[in-house]
C-alpha positions as CSV (number, residue, x, y, z in Angstrom):
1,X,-13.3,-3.3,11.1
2,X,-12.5,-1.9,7.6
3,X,-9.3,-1.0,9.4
4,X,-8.2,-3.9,10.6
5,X,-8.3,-5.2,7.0
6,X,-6.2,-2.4,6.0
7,X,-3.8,-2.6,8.6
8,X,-3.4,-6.6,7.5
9,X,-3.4,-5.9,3.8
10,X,-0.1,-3.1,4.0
11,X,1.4,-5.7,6.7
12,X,1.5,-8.4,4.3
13,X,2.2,-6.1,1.2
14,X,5.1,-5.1,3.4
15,X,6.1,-8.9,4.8
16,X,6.3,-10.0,1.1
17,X,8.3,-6.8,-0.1
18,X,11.0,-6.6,3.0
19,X,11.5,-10.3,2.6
20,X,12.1,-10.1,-0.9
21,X,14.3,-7.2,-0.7
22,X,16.1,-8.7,2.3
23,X,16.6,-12.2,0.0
24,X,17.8,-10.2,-3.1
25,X,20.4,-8.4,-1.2
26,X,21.4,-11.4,1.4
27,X,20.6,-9.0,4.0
28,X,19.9,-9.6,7.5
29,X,17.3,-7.4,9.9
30,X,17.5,-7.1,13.6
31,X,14.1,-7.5,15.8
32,X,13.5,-3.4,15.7
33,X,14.3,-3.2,12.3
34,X,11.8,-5.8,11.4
35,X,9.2,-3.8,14.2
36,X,9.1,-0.7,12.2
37,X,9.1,-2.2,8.7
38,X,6.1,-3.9,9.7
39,X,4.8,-0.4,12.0
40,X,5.7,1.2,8.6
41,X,3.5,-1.3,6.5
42,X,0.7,-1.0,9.1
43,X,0.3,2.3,8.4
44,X,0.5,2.5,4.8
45,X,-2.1,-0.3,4.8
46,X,-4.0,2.1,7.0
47,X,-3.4,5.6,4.7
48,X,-5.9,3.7,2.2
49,X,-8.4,5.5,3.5
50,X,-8.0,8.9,1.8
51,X,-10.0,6.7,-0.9
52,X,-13.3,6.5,1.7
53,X,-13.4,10.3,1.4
54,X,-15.8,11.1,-1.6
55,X,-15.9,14.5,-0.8
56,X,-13.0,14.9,-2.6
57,X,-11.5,14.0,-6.5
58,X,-9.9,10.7,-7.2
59,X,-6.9,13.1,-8.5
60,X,-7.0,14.5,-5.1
61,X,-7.2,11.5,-2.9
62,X,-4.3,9.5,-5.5
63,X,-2.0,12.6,-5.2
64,X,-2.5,12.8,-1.1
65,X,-2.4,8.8,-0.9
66,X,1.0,8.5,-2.7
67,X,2.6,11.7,-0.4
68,X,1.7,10.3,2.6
69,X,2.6,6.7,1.7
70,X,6.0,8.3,0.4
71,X,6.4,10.3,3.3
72,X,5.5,7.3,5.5
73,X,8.4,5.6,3.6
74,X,11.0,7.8,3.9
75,X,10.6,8.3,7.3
76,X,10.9,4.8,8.7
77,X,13.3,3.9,6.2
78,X,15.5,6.8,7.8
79,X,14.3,5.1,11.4
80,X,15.0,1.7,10.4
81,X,18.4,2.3,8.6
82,X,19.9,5.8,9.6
83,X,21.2,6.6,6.5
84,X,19.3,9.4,4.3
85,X,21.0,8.1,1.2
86,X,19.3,4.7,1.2
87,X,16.0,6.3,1.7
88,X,17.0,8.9,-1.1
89,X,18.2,5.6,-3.1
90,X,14.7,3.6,-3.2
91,X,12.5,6.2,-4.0
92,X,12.7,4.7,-7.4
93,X,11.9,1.4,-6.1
94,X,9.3,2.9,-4.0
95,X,7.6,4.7,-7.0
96,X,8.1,1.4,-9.1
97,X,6.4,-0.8,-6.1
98,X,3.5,2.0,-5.6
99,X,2.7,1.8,-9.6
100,X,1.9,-2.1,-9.4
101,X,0.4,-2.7,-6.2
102,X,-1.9,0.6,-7.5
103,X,-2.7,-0.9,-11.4
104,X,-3.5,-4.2,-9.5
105,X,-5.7,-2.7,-6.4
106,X,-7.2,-0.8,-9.3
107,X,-7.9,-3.6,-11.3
108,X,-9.7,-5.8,-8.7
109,X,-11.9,-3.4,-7.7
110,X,-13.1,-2.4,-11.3
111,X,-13.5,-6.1,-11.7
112,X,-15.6,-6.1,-8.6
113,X,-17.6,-3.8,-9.8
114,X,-18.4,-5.4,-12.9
115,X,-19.5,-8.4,-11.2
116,X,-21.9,-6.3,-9.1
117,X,-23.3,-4.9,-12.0
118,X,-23.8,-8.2,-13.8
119,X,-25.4,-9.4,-10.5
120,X,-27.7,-6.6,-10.4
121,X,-28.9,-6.7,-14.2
122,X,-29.5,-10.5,-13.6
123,X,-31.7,-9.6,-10.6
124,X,-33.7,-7.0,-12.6
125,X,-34.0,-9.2,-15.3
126,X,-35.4,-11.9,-13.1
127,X,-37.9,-9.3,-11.5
């Protein structure tokens, strides 16, 4: 079930990216073109799960998360569009885009995990 919800979150991450990059360059994308975008989003939603692994470092699981996400880019971006240069071309962008959705993944669950705590100190204190 975890899946599922990661397979949804990367698919809308990458609805609301594709349509904004397809807005800001008055672009238009044919039915397979939008299939593997979306295939492509489903599947970085889905690479979260090198963070489930706590056998390993968060240094480790961060490095291997943005390789495979990258590689994961590249590669339908080369499917989608044929041309090595454009996938060369957005790495930048891709870097840029990994950064914030990261800080603000990041972010939510240290804030979760505040109120957790806060939860549980209130429960002790009641006991």
């Amino acid at each position: 079930m975890k899946q599922f919800k990661d397979i949804l979150i990367g698919v809308g991450i990458g609805s609301f990216l594709s349509l904004l990059s397809v807005t800001l360059n008055h672009a238009t994308l044919s039915i397979s073109q939008f299939g593997l975008l979306m295939t492509m989003s489903a599947i970085m939603g889905l690479l979260s799960i090198v963070f489930r692994y706590d056998q390993i470092t968060f240094l480790t699981q961060f490095i291997s998360h943005f390789i495979l996400e990258m590689l994961t880019y590249g590669f339908f971006i080369w499917l989608t569009f044929g041309d090595l240069k454009i996938v060369l071309s957005n790495v930048p962008t891709f870097i840029i885009i990994y950064i914030i959705i990261f800080i603000y993944i990041r972010q939510q669950a240290r804030a979760n995990a505040r109120r957790i705590n806060e939860q549980l100190k209130k429960k002790k204190s009641q006991s």
